[in-house]
N, C-alpha and C positions, 0 to 999 in steps of 0.2 A: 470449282464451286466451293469445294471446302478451305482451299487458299483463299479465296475472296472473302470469308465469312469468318475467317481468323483474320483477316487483316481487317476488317469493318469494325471486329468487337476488341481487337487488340487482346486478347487471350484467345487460347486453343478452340478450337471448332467444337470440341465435345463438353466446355464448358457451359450450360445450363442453367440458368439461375433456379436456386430451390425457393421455396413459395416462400412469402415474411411467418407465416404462423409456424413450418416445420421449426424454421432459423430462430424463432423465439422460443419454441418448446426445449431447441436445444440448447441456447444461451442459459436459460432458465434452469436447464437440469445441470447443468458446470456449472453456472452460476450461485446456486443453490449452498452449497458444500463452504465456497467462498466469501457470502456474507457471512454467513454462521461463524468463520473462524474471524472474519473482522470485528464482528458481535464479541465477540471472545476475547478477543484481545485488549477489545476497552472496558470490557466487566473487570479484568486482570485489572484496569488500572484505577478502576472506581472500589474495586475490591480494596488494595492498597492504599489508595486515600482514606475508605472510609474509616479500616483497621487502625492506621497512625492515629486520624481523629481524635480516636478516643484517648491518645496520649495527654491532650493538650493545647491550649491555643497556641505555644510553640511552634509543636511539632504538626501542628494542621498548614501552618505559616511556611513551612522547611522544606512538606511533602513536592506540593505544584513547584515552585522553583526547583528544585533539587531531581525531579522526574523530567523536568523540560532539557536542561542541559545534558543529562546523561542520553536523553531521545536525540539532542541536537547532533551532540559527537555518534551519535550511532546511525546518525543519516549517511556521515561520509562513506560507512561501507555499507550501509544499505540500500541506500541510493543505486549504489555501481550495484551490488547484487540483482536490483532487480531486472536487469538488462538480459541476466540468465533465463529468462521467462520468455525475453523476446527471438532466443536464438533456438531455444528449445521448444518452443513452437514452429519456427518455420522450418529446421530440424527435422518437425513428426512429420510435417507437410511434406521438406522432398524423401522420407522414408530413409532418412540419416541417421538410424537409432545412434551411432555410436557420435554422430555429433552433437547431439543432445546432451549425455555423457560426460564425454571429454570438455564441453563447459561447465555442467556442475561441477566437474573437479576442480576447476578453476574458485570456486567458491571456499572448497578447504583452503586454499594457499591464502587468499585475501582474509581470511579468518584465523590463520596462523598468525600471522605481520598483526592484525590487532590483538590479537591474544599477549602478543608481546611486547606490544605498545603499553597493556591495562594497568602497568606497575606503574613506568613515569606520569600518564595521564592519572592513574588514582594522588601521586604524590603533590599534582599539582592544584587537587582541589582545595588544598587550603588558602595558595596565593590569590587564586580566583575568586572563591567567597569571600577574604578578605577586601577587594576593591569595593563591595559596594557598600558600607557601613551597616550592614542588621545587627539588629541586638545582640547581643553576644551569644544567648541563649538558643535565639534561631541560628545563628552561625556555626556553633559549635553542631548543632542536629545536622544542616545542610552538608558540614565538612562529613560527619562520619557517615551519613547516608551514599554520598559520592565517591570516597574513599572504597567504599566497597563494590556498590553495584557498577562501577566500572569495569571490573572484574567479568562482566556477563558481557563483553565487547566480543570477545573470541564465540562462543557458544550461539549470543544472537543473530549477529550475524554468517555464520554458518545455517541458522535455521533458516534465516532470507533467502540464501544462496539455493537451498535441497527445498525452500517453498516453493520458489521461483522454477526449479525443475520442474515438480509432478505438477504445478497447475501448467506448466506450460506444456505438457504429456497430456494433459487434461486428465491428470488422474489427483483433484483436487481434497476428496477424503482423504487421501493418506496425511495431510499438512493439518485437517481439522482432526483430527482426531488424536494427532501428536499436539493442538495448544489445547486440547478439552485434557487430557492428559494432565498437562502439562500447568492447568491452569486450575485444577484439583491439588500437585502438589503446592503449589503457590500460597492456596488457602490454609491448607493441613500448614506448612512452614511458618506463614503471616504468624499464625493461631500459637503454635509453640514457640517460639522465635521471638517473636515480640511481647506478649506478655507472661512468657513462662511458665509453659503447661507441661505436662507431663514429664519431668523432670529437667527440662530443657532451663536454660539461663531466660530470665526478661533483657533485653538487649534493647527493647525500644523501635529504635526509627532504623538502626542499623540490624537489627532481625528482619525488617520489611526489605533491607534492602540484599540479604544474605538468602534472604527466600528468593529473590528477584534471580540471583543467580543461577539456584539450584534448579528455579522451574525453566530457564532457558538452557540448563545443560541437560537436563532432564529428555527436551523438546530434541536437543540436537542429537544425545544420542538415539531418540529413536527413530527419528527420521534419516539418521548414518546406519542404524542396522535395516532399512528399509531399503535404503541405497542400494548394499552392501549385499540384500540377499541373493539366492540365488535363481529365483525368480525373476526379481531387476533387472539381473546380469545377464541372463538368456534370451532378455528382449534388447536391453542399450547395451549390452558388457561394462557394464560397471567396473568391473574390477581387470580391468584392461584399456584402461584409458585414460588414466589418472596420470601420463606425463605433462608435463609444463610447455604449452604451445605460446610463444612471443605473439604469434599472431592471433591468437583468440585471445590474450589478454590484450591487446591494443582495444581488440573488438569489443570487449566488455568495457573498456573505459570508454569508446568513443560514443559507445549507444548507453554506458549507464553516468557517464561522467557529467552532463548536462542536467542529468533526474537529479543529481549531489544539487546542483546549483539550484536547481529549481525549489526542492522540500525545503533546503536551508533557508533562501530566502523568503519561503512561501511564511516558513515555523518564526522566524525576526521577521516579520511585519507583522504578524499575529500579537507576537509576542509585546512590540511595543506599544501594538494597538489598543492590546487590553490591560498592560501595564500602566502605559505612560499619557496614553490622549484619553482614556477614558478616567485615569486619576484625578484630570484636570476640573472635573464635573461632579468630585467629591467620590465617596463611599459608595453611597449610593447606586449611583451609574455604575460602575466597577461592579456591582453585585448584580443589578442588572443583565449587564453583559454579559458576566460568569453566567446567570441562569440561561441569559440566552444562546448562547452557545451549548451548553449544555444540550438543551431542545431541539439545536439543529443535527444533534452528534446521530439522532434518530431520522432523520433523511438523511445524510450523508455518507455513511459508514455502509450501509446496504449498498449503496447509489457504484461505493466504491469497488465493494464485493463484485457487481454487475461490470462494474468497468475493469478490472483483473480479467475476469470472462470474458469479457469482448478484446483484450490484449489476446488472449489466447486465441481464440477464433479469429481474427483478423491476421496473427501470425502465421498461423495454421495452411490459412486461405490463401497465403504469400507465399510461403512453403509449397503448396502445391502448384504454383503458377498462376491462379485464380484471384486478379486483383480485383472485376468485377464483383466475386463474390465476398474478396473481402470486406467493399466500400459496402454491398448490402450490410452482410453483419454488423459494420457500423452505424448505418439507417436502424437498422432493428433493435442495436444499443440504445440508440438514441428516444426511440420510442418506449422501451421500456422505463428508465430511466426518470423520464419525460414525464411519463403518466404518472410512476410513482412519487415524484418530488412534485412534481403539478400539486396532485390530491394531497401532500404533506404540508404544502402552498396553503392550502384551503381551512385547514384543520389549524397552521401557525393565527392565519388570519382571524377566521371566525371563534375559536376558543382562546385568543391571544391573553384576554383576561384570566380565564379560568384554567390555562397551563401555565401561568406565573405563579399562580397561586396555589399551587401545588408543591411549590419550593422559597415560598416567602410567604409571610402575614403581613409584611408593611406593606403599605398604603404606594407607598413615596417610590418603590422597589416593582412591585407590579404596574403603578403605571411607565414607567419607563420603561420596564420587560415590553409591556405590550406593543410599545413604538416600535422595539426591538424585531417584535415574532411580523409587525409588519411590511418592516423592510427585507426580513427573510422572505415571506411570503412570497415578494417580488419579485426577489432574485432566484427562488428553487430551479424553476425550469431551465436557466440559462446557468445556472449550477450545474445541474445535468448535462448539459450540455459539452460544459469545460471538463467535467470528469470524464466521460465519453469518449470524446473526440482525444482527449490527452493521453488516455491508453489505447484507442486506436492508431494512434500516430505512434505509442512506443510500441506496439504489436509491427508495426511497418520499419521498427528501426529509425523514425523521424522522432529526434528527443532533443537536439541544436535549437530548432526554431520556435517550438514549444518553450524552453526553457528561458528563450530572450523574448517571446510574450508574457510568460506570468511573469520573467523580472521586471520589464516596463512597464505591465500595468501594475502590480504590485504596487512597486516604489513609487510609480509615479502620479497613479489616480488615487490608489488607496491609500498612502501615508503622506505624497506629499499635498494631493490633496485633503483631506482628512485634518493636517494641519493648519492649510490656510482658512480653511472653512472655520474649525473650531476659533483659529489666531483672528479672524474678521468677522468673523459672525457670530461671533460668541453667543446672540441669544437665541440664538438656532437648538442651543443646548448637544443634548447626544445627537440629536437628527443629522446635524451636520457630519459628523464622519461618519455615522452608518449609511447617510443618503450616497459617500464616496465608495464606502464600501460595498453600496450595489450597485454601483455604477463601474464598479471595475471587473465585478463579477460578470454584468452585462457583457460591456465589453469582450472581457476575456471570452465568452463564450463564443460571442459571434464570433473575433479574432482565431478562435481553433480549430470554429466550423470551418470557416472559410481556408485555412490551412489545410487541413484534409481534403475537400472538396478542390481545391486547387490542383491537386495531384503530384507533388512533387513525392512523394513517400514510393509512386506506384516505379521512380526510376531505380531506388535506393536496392541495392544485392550487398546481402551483409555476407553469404559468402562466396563472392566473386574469387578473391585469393585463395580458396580453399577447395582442391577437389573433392569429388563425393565418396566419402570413406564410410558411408552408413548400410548399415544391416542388406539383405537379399533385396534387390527388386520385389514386388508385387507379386505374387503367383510363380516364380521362381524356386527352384531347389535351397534348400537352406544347407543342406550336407548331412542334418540330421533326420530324415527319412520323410519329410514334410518340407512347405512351401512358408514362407516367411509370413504370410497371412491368417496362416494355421496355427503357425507358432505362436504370434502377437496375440490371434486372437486369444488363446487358452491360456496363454501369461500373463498376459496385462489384465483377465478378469480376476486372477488370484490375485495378482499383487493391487488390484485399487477398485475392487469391488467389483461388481456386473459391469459392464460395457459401458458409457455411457454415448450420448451424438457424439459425434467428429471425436471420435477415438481415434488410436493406433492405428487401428484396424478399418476407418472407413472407407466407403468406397470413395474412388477416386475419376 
């Protein structure tokens, strides 16, 4: 009977499904910790804009370009880092504390190699701003902003790597609370740094970007003595696992190498969409856009929070053998998500006037915005949808077939369509690329649903080549006069607060 009933469900006999309201209570409390630090991380960056602003129409000019390219070059190791999330979740799952571990350590070494990259890539911002003719005045801002905060290449990414750990531990307070940290000093630095206060030099656009630094070295070391304690150490051994394994870095490039393709491409279609086709349509439209987008940073950035949470959980879920319950917890993403960008839908739509005009008085500015909040509106739910499903699938280790659907629809509905619409329909005005760019959100969404629902993720074993070197079994002797469930559980609440769902420590 119980062989039949494992082979019917294709998972273990004693797997269960938990009811959707536990699986969302628990989404929600992991989840929680992790918008807040996503919330954070773009205050950090509207913080920094705002602070340049008052330099200058210049240095207003310097900031957005000059913060895009240092993001772009910091996807290449960010990208791979967050792969560390999807192994360190399925990790907790088979009770592998020290595999967990021994990948974030892999995190220092790819943050080493950029730390020592930051000299030639700082030297080469000048030939770079040079190709595109800006004034000389934004030019010379753009060169010394970049010159510097390249510098924060080693430290940032390092913080990706040790994020990537605890949420995939699901101990996601330890990572907010090193950028709430971390994003106090930034201000304090902004404040003295750039316009020279309390004895400090005025530095300008290159104090914003010397601040940028310090609040990402700031972040890494506390999240390295968080590692490093001895609390950490007694649940993963931290400090006993830090050799250089060929075959877990293969595994980090092969599951985070495709996320490099994917952001980059995702950050240059952006890029040119709001540079280059929307320039075509004047000022105007370009301001537009800016607001609109702006508008959607408030569905999206939570949405994404939620979607880290559901990597973890669905990792988790894979981890213990449990792929029924992982595909739930992606149903359960899905709905949360769903409802929340749905009702964001509703609020773009019906306030579309009166949330333009919170960030313009022209006339010419708000109605364009509003075309803008309506093609949002459109697109939220299937928005949700592609964030979802896209960190459920790298929770599964699937980030190949993901990464060659956003590239095809990217490039292909949204710019290269986008192009011909505006190049032949010109009086279509902005509509025409926005109507591509929900049309490839669409898409995409259904395209990721249907990917995950297909099930190709439930074949994928990220550690097939790797026997099981992780912490005590379950209920097992640990050596230190208690059972490994005992121990998790009284370490893991010190080191990342109360307990929270699908801990360390849950049942299994």
């Amino acid at each position: 009977m119980t062989d039949t009933l494992a082979n019917q469900t294709g998972s273990p006999a004693n797997e269960l499904p938990a009811s959707t309201r536990v699986e969302a209570w628990r989404l929600l409390v992991l989840a929680g910790p992790m918008i807040l630090t996503m919330v954070s991380r773009m205050a950090m960056g509207f913080i920094d804009f705002a602070m340049v602003s008052r330099l200058g129409t210049e240095a207003t000019a310097a900031i957005s370009p000059s913060t895009i390219l240092v993001f772009t070059v910091l996807c290449f190791g960010m990208g791979l880092m967050t792969s560390i999330q999807t192994f360190a979740a399925q990790a907790l799952g088979r009770r592998e504390h020290r595999q967990a571990a021994a990948y974030a350590w892999h995190g220092f070494y790819v943050a080493a190699v950029f730390a020592v990259i930051s000299l030639p890539v700082s030297l080469l911002s000048e030939p770079f701003w040079s190709l595109f003719g800006h004034a000389p005045e934004v030019l010379a801002l753009e060169i010394a902003y970049c010159r510097t905060a390249f510098w924060s290449m080693g430290p940032a990414i390092l913080c990706i790597a040790l994020d990537s750990f605890f949420n995939g531990v699901q101990k996601p307070r330890i990572a907010l609370i090193s950028v709430l940290v971390s994003l106090l000093f930034n201000v304090v630095a902004n404040y003295c740094l750039i316009f020279g206060k309390f004895g400090f030099p005025a530095l300008g656009i290159q104090g914003a970007a010397i601040a940028t630094v310090i609040a990402w070295s700031v972040r890494a070391a506390m999240l390295t003595i968080v590692f490093m304690s001895r609390k950490t150490d007694r649940v993963f051994h931290t400090r006993s696992t830090w050799r250089f394994d060929s075959v877990k870095m293969k595994g980090i490039a092969r599951v985070g190498g495709p996320v490099i393709v994917q952001w980059v491409l995702d950050i240059g279609a952006w890029f040119i969409f709001l540079t280059l086709m929307m320039k075509q349509f004047g000022t105007t439209a370009m301001a537009a856009a800016a607001i609109g987008l702006q508008l959607m940073h408030a569905s999206f950035m939570p949405a994404i929070g939620i979607g880290i949470g559901v990597c973890s959980l669905v990792g988790h879920a894979i981890g213990e053998r449990k792929p029924d319950l992982a595909a739930q917890r992606a149903r359960v993403g899905m709905m949360i998500t769903g409802i929340y960008m749905g009702l964001i839908g509703l609020v773009f739509l019906f306030g579309r006037t009166m949330l333009m005009g919170l960030f313009s008085d022209d006339a010419e500015v708000i109605r364009m915005g509003a075309w803008v909040m309506v093609w949002a509106a459109i697109f939220q739910v299937f928005d949700a949808a592609q964030i979802t499903y896209n960190n459920a699938l790298r929770g599964a280790g699937d980030t190949k077939w993901p990464a060659i659907l956003v590239a095809g629809h990217c490039w292909i509905v949204f710019i290269l369509g986008g192009y011909l619409v505006s190049r032949f329909q010109p009086g279509w005005g902005i509509n025409g690329p926005w109507m591509m760019c929900t049309l490839y959100i669409i898409l995409l969404g259904i395209a990721l649903w249907r990917r995950f629902n297909q099930g190709a993720w439930r074949k994928i074993e990220l550690f097939k080549d790797q026997p099981p070197v992780g912490g005590f079994p379950v209920g097992e002797p640990n050596g230190a006069g208690g059972t490994a469930m005992e121990e998790s559980t009284s370490v893991m609440a010190d080191v990342g607060g109360p307990q929270g769902p699908a801990s360390a420590t849950d049942g299994t």
